[in-house]
Structure formats: C-alpha cells, structure tokens
C-alpha positions in Angstrom: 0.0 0.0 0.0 3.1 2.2 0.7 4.7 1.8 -2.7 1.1 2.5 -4.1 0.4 5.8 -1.9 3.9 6.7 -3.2 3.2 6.0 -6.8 0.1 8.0 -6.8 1.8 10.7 -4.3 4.5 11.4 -7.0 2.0 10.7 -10.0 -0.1 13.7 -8.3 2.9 16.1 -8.2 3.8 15.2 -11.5 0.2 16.3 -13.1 0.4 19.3 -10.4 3.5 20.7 -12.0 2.3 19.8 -15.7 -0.8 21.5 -15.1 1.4 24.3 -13.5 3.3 24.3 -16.3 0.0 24.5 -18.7 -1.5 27.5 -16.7 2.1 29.1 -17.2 2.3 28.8 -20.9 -1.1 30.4 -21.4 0.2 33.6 -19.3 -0.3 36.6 -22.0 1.5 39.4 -20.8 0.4 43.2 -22.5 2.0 46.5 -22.6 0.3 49.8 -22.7 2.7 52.7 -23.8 1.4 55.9 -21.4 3.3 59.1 -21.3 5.2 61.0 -18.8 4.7 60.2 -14.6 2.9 63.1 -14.2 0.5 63.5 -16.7 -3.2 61.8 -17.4 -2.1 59.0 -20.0 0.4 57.3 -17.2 -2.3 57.5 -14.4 -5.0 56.3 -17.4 -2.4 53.5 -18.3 -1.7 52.3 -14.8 -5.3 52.4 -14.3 -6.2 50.4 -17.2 -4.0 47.9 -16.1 -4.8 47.6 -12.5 -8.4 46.4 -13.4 -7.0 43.9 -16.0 -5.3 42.6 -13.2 -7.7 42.0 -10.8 -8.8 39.3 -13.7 -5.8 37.4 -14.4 -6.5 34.2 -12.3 -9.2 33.8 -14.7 -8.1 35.4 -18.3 -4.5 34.8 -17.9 -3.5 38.1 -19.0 -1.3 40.6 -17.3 -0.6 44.0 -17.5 2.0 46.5 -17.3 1.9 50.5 -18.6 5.7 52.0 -18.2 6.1 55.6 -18.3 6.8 56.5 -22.6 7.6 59.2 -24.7 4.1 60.4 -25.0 1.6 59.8 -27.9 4.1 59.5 -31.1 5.9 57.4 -29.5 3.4 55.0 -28.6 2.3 54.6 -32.0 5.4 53.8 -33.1 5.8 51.4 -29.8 2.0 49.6 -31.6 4.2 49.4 -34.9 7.6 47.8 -33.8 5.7 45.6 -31.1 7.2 47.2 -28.1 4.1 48.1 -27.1 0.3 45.9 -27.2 -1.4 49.5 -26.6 -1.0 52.9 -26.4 -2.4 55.5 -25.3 -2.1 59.3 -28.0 -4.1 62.1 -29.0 -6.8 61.5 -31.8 -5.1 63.6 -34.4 -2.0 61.2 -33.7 -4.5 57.8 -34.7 -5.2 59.9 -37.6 -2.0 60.4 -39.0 -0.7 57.0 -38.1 -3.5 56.0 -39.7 -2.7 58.0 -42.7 0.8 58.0 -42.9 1.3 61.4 -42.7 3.5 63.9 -40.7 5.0 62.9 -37.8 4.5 59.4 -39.7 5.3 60.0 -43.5 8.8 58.1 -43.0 6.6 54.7 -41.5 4.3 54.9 -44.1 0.4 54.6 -43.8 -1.0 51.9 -40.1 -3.3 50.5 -41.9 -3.8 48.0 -38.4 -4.1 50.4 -36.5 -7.5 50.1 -34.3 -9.2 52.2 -32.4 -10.0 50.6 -28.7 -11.7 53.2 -26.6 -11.1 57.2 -26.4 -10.7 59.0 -22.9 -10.5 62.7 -21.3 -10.6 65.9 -23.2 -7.3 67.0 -23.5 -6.7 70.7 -24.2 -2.7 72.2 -25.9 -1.6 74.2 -22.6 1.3 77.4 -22.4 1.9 78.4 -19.1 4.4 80.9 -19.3 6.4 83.0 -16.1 4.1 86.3 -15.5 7.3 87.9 -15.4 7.9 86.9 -19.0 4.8 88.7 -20.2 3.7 86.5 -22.2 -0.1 86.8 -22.9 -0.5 85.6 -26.0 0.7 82.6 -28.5 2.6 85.2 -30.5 4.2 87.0 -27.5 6.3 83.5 -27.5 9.0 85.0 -30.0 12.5 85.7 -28.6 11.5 83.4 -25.5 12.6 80.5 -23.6 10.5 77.7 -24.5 10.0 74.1 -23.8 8.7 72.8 -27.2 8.4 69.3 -25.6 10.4 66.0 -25.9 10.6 64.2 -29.3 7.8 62.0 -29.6 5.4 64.0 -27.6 2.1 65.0 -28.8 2.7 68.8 -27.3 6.0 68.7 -29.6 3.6 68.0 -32.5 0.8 69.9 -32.0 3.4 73.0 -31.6 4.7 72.5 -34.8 1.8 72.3 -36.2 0.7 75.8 -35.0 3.9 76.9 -36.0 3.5 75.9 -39.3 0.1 77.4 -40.0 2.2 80.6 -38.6 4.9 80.0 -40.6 7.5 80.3 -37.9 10.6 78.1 -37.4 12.4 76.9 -34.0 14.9 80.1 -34.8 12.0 82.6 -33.1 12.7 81.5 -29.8 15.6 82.5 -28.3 15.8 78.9 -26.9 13.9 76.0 -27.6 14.3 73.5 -24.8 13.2 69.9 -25.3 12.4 68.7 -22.0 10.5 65.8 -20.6 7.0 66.5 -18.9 8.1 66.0 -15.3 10.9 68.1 -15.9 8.5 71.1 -17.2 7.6 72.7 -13.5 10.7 72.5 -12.3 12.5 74.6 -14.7 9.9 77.1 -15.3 9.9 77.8 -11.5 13.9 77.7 -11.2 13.9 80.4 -14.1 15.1 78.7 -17.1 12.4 79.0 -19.4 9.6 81.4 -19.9 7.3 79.1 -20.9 6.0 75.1 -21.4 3.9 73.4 -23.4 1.5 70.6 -22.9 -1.1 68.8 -24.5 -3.1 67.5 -21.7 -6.0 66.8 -19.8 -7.2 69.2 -16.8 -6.6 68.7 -14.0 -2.9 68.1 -14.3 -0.3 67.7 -11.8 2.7 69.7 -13.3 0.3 72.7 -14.2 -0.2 72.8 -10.6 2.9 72.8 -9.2 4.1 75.1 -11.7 1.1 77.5 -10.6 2.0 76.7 -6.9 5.5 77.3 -6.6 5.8 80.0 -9.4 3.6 83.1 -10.4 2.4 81.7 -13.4 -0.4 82.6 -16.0 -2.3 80.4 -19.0 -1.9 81.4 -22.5 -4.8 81.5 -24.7 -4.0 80.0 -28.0 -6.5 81.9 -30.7 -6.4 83.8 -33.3 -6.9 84.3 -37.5 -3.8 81.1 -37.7 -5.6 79.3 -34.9 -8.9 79.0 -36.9 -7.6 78.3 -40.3 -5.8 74.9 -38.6 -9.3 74.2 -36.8 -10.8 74.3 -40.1 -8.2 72.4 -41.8 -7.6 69.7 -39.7 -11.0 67.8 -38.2 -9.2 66.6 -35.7 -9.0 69.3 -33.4 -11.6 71.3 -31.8 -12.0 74.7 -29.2 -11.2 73.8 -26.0 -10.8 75.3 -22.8 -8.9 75.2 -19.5 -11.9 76.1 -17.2 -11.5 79.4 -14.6 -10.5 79.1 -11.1 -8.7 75.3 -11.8 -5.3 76.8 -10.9 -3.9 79.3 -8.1 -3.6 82.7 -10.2 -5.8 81.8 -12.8 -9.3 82.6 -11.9 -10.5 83.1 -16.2 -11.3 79.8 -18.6 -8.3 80.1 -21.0 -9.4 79.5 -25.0 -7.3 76.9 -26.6 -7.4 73.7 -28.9 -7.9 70.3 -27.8 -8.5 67.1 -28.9 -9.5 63.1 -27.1 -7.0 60.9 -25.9 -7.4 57.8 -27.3 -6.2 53.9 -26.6 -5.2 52.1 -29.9 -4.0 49.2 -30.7 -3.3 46.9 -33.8 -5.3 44.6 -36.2 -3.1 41.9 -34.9 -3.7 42.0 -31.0 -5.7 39.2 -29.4 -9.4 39.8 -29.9 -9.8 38.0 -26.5 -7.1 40.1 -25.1 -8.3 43.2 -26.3 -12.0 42.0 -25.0 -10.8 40.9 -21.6 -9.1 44.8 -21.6 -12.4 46.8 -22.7 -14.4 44.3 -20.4 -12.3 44.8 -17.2 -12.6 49.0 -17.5 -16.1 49.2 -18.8 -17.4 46.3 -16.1 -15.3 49.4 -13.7 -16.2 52.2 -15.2 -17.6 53.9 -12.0 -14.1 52.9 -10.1 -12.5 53.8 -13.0 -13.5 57.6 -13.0 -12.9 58.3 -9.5 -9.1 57.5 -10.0 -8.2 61.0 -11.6 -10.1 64.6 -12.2 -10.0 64.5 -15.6 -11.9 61.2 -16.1 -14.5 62.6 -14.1 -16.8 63.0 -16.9 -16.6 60.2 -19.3 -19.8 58.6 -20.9 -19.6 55.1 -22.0 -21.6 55.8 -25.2 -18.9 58.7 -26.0 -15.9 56.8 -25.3 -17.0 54.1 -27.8 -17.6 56.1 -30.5 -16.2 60.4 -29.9 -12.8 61.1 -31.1 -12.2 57.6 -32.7 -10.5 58.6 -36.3 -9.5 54.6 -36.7 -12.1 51.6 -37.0 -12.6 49.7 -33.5 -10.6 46.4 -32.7 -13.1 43.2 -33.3 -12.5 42.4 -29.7 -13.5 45.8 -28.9 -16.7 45.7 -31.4 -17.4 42.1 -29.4 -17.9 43.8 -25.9 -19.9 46.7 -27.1 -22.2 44.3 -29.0 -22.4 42.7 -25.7 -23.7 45.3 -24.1 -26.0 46.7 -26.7 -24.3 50.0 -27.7 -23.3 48.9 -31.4 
C-alpha cells in the first residue's frame, strides 16, 4: 500500500507541475505605452492595467503600462511591437493612420485600431508672468520648452507653427524637456514658458502654478482657426477658470480626445478581456483622476475615434447593446 500511496503521491505532483506548467504557458503578458509620470495618459495606463489585473487568475493576461515618450511614441511602440497599446491624441490615430507627418517616413498603419477614447485634452502654455507672455505670439524671442521628441505637445506646436509660418529660430531657446521636468524649470527660471497637451486637471500645471507666479496662455487667433478648419481633428477647447492658483479666467485653446489604440493583430480575446475589465469598472474607473470625471460610456466608444474599433473591442460593445 506504501509503494502504491507513493506512486500515486508522486503521480499527483507530476500532473500538479504539468498542469502548473499548462497555466504558465497560457500567461499573455500586455504592454500599454502611457506618457510621462505626471500627466493623465500614465495614471490612465496604470489604471487600465490595474483592473485587468484583478482578472488574471481567470483570463490569464497581465498588464504593465511603463512611463513613454508620449503619444508619437506609442504609435510607433504599436508598430515595432514594443508596445500591445498605447495610449495618443486623436489627431495622432489619424496620422498614423494616414501615414502622414510625424509618420510620413513609416508609411500609412493601416492595423491600427481604435480601442476606446478617454478625457478631453486641451494644448496648454503656461508661461512665467514675469515673462509677459499673454498671448501665442508673445512667444517670440523666449525660452521655450517645445516638448520631448515624440510627444504629442511637440507635434501639435509645430503644427501651429507651421500654419504661422515660424521656425524653431523665433525663440531665443527652444528647450526639449521631458513633462516632469517642465515645473521644475519654469519655477527655477530657465524658461519662460511650457507646453503641454493635456488633460485638466494636471499635476505639473499645478505645481508650476503653486510654486511659481504663473499665467495660461490663450491659443487663438486668425492662424488658430484656419488649422481648426483644416484639420478635423482638433476642436475649441478650454482650461476652465479658477482650476489653478492665479488663474481665476477659462483660458481658449485647442484640444482634442485621448485615445487607446491598438493593432489589427492584438488578441481579440485580449483586447475583449481589456475593454471588459474598464467598462465592467467604469464607476471605479472615474474616481481615479479629475480628468476622467466626466466620461460617458456611449462617448468613449464612439467620440474622437478617427481609426475603425478592434473586433475584440466591437465584441464587448455588441455585448452590451451600444453597437
């Protein structure tokens, strides 16, 4: 009976680590490409993945969203396969989409897939008061932060610029910082202004407006309106009044959605199991940051989506009757 017990004691461990084994190999592991620490697309990514979590005993699939370049980047993360997702400004799915500028090199993402858009997100200046800076084209002969390479601030700014018809030569410096790097040098005096294409509330514009006297820059103007008649995928925007300390107006600007993409070739079950975990939160999701306050299922499924939805996203929204 001993040698039998045995037998079936090591014939048990055997299937245990088999079957271990099994539930390993199935592990999917997914990447969503977010932005800079202190903006809305990391705390969007991290959030995103935190609810696909909580699922993976069951689905198998885990999640990680690293800080990134911001939007451009991501969409070239979706093309090379660094990234499963990423998370970029709807005029950014666009031109992917497209293949043109920043993308004309890449070509045309004809994969690329729209998964669900987010917050409003609205091009920011916040320039010293000192600087007196109170309008887009008091920006010539200043310091400015024109935004890392990669960034969707970077390429919205020289996309204003071009409708202007100004070069990098009009500043007198023309700094290429990182987000989290914007407050800090704007308060320690070496630049007049930053840039940011973001969604309000934001962490950096308030710890610039804390620690530094610090006023919004309305982006308007005869330019302004030709590029919001030119390209769709931009609309007026505003930073509302009274949001940050010395800043009691709503400040005009341009804005766009934040969007999460993906490719043709992602899992449809992964992709699924992703829209299903947020959506199945949704509630839990919003309370997480300001800014996603005031999402509407039936506008993130279908507002500021310039690519066609992933089949695995089409499969949940069938699901719940909103396609």
């Amino acid at each position: 009976m001993k040698g039998k017990s045995l037998a079936w004691a090591l014939s048990a461990a055997l299937a245990g680590i088999t079957l271990s084994s099994a539930v390993q190999a199935e592990e999917q592991f997914v990447t969503i490409g977010t932005g800079g620490q202190t903006g809305v697309y990391y705390v969007a990514g991290q959030s995103i993945c935190r609810f696909l979590n909580r699922g993976a005993a069951d689905h198998g699939i885990k999640c990680n969203a690293p800080a990134s370049g911001g939007g451009v980047a991501n969409v070239n993360g979706i093309r090379s396969g660094e990234f499963n997702f990423g998370i970029m400004q709807s005029d950014h799915q666009y031109k992917a989409m497209k293949g043109v500028t920043p993308f004309e090199k890449e070509g045309a993402m004809d994969d690329i897939r729209a998964v669900f858009s987010l917050q409003s997100e609205v091009f920011t200046i916040l320039a010293r008061r000192d600087a007196n800076i109170s309008s887009f084209d008091d920006l010539k002969g200043k310091r400015v932060n024109i935004g890392n390479p990669g960034s969707g601030q970077r390429d919205t700014l020289d996309e204003i610029m071009q409708v202007k018809g100004w070069e990098r030569s009009v500043f007198s410096l023309a700094a290429e910082l990182k987000p989290a790097e914007q407050a800090s040098a704007l308060g320690d005096n070496n630049i007049d202004a930053m840039t940011y294409f973001v969604g309000h509330p934001n962490g950096a514009i308030q710890e610039a407006t804390t620690t530094t006297d610090a006023v919004l820059v309305p982006v308007t103007g005869a330019e302004i309106d030709k590029l919001l008649a030119e390209k769709s995928y931009y609309t007026t925007a505003e930073i509302p009044g009274g949001m940050y300390k010395g800043n009691d107006k709503p400040t005009p600007s341009i804005g766009g959605k934040a969007v999460l993409s993906t490719s043709a070739k992602a899992s449809p079950e992964v992709v699924y199991q992703l829209v299903k975990s947020v959506f199945d939160n949704i509630d839990r999701f919003k309370r997480l940051h300001p800014a996603f306050a005031d999402l509407k299922e039936e506008d993130m499924i279908k507002v500021g989506l310039s690519a066609p939805l992933h089949e695995g996203a089409v499969r949940y929204y069938k699901e719940r009757g909103w396609l």
